[in-house]
DONU-351488 format. One line per 10 residues: number of its first residue (from 1); their letters; for each residue x, y, z of C-alpha. Coordinates in steps of 0.05 Angstrom, whole numbers, plus 5000, padded with zeros to 4 digits. Last residue first. Layout:
N
NUM) A) X/Y/Z; ...
This chain:
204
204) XXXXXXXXXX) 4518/4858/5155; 4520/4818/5083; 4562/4757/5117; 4567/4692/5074; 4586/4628/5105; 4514/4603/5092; 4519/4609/5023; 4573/4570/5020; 4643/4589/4991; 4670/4600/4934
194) XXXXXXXXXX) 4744/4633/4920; 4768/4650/4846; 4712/4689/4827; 4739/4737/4776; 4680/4784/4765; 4707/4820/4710; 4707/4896/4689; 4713/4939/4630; 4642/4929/4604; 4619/4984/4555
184) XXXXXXXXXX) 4557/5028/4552; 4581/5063/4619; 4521/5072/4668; 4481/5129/4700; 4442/5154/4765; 4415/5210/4779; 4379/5213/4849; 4329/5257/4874; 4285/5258/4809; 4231/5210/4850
174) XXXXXXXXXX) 4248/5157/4811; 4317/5162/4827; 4302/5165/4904; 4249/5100/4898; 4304/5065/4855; 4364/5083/4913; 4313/5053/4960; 4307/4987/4928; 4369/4979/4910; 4393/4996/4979
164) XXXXXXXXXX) 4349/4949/5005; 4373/4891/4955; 4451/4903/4970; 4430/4893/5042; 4440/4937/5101; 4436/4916/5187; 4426/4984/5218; 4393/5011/5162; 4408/5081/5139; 4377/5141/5107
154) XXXXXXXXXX) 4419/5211/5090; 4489/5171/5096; 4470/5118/5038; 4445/5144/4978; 4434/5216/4985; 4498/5220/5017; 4540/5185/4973; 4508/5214/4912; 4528/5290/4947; 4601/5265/4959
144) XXXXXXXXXX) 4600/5237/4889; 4594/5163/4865; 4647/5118/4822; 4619/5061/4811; 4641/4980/4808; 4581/4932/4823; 4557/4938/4892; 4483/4938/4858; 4440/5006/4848; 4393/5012/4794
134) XXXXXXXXXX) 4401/5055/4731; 4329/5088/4719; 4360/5148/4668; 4432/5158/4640; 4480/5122/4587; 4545/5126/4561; 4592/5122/4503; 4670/5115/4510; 4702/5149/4457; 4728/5199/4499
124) XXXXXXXXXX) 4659/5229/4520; 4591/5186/4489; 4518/5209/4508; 4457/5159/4506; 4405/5196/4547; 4329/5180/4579; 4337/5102/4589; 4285/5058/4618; 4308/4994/4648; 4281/4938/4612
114) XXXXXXXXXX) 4224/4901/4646; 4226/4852/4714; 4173/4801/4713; 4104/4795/4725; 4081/4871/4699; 4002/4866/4699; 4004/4916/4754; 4036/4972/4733; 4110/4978/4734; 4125/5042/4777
104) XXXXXXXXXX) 4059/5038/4820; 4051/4962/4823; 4129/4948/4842; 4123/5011/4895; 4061/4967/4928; 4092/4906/4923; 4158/4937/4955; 4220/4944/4915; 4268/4885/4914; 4248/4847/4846
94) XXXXXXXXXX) 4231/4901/4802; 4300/4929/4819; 4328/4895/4765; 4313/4931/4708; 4337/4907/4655; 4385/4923/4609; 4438/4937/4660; 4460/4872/4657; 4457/4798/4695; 4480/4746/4740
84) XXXXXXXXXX) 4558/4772/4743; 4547/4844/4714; 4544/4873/4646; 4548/4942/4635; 4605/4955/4672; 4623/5028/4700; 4565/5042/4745; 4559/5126/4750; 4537/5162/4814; 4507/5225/4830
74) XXXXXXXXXX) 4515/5248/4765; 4533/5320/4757; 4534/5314/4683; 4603/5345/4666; 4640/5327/4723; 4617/5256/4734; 4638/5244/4661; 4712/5270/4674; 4716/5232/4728; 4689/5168/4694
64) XXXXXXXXXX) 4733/5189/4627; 4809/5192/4668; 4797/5135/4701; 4777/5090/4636; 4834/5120/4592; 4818/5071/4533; 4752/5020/4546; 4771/4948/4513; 4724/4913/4540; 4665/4928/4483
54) XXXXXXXXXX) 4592/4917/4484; 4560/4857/4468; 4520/4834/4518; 4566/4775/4541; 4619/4827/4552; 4673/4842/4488; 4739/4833/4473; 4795/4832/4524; 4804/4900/4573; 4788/4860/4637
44) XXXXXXXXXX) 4791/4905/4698; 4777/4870/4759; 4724/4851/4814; 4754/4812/4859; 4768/4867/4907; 4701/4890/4909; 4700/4959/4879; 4675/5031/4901; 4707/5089/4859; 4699/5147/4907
34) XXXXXXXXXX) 4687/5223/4876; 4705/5293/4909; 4757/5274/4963; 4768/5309/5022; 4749/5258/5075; 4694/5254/5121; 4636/5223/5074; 4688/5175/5037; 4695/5141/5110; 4615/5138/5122
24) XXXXXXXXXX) 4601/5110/5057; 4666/5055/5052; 4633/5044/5132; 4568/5027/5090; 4603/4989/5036; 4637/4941/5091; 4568/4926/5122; 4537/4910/5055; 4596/4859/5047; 4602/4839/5106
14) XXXXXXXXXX) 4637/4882/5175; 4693/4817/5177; 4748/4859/5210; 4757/4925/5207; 4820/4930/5178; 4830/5000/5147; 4898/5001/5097; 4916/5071/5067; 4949/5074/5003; 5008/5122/4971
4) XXXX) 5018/5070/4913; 5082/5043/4938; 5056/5036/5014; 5000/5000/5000
């Protein structure tokens, strides 16, 4: 950590939801703008192309999300299109909002979850983008200090999961508070090298 000018926090085993809380609460009293948020097996992977099609191979990737986040004011922006179970072309908070939220945003002959509704397709540095009803997942972002709060410091749960912050983070976007946005390219990998059982698994 030392060569890269790092700081190492061990907290122990907070799980994964837990652990992106006190990421929340640690970016919120610092001096930094943005935070990139990343599991640590999620990597960059500049070969060929995602299952969905869109490209790896993403040129000057730090450089674009900052510059990206300064020019639309985004609150947060999800840099891989594709994810491990699914993509960002469907809406996947249909499944974690409440029935009565699911009924009001989707209708109520919708029995399974719909594309995501875009509202822009923009492009900077040759790397195109996209905004409107992005949902939440611990999938790499880079999120503001404003974001960050909205998100997760304004409204908290004393035991978090990655499903109620979807959830939540949907209701805020669609109720314009939150503006959310994803990169149409997929520049990272899940590399799951360690499994474990489900059992063994700590969100809290």
């Amino acid at each position: 950590s030392a060569k890269y000018n790092l700081a190492e926090k061990r907290m122990g085993n907070l799980g994964i939801c837990g652990a992106r809380q006190w990421a929340a609460e640690h970016f919120d009293q610092s001096s930094s703008d943005y935070m990139i948020f990343f599991e640590d097996d999620m990597l960059v992977d500049l070969n060929s192309f995602c299952s969905f099609g869109f490209n790896k191979n993403t040129n000057r990737l730090y450089s674009t999300i900052i510059d990206i986040m300064n020019k639309e004011n985004y609150d947060f922006l999800k840099f891989s299109f594709s994810e491990f179970y699914g993509n960002n072309s469907e809406q996947w908070s249909w499944h974690n909002v409440p029935e009565a939220r699911r009924i009001e945003y989707f209708g109520p002959n919708c029995t399974t979850k719909p594309s995501t509704l875009f509202h822009n397709i923009k492009s900077l540095n040759s790397i195109p983008y996209a905004d409107g009803e992005i949902y939440y997942s611990n999938w790499p972002h880079i999120i503001s200090k404003i974001g960050n709060k909205k998100c997760f410091l304004d409204t908290k749960w004393a035991h978090p999961y990655e499903q109620t912050w979807m959830s939540h983070i949907f209701t805020l976007t669609k109720e314009n508070k939150v503006k959310p946005a994803v990169l149409l390219a997929s520049p990272i990998t899940h590399n799951r090298v360690y499994h474990y059982h489900g059992s063994e698994r700590k969100e809290s």
